[in-house]
N, C-alpha and C positions, 0 to 999 in steps of 0.2 A: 504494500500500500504506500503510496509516493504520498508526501506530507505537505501541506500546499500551508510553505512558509508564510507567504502575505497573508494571508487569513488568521496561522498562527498568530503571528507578529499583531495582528491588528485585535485579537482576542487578548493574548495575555502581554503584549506591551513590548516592546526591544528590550533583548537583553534579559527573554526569560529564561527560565533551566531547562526548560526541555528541548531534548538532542534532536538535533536537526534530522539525523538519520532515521531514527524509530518514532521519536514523538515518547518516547519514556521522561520522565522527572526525575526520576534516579533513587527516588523514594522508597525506602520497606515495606513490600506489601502494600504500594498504591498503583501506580500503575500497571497493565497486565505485564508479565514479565515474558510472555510469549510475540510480543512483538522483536523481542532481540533472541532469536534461536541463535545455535552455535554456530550452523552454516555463513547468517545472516553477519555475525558479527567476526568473522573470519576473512567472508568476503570485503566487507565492508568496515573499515578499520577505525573510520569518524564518527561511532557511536560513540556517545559520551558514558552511559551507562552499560554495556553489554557485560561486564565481568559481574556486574553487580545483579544485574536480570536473569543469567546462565546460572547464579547462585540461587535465587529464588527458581526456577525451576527445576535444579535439583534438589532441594528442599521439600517444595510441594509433590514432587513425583514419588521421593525416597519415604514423604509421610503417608501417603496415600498407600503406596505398597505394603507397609508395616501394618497400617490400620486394616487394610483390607487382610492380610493373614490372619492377624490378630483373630477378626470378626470370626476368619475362619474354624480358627481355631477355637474359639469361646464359645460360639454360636452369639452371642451378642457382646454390648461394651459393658461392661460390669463396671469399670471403674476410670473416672473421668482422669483420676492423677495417673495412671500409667500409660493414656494419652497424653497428657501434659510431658512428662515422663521422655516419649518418645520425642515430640515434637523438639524439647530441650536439647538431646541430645544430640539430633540430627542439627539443626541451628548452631551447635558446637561444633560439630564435626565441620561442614561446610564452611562456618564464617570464621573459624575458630577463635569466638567471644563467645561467652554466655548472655542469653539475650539478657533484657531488665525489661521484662510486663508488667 
């Protein structure tokens, strides 16, 4: 999807954060983080945020896999802190900080 800068620009003002290439804000968890794939940002080297977006996608893929065994395994969520739990950890592993929610 090509990002039709003058419209940007006249939305949120010159000189705003968002990468010219994807249209991401570089933000936690705000903008989709699947606008900067890894193809996407390999080809294209002027995204401002793709290191940061390729995180949040492994993240959300890595938590989504664990929950979904999990479920398998449990037959349902019995307990919200061992989701919390996992989520933690994988955010450690990826970003390597511990988030602060």
């Amino acid at each position: 999807m090509k990002i039709n800068t003058k419209r940007k620009n006249d939305i949120y003002g010159l000189g705003d954060p968002y990468c010219e290439s994807c249209g991401s804000c570089g933000e936690s968890e705000c903008c989709s983080s699947f606008m900067c794939l890894k193809k996407s940002v390999e080809k294209n080297k002027t995204c401002q945020y793709g290191e940061i977006n390729l995180k949040e996608v492994r993240l959300y893929y890595n938590l989504g896999k664990k929950l979904y065994d999990l479920i398998l395994e449990k037959g349902n969520i019995e307990n919200v802190r061992v989701i919390n739990k996992i989520y933690d950890e994988l955010y450690e592993e990826i970003y390597g900080e511990k988030n602060d929610r």
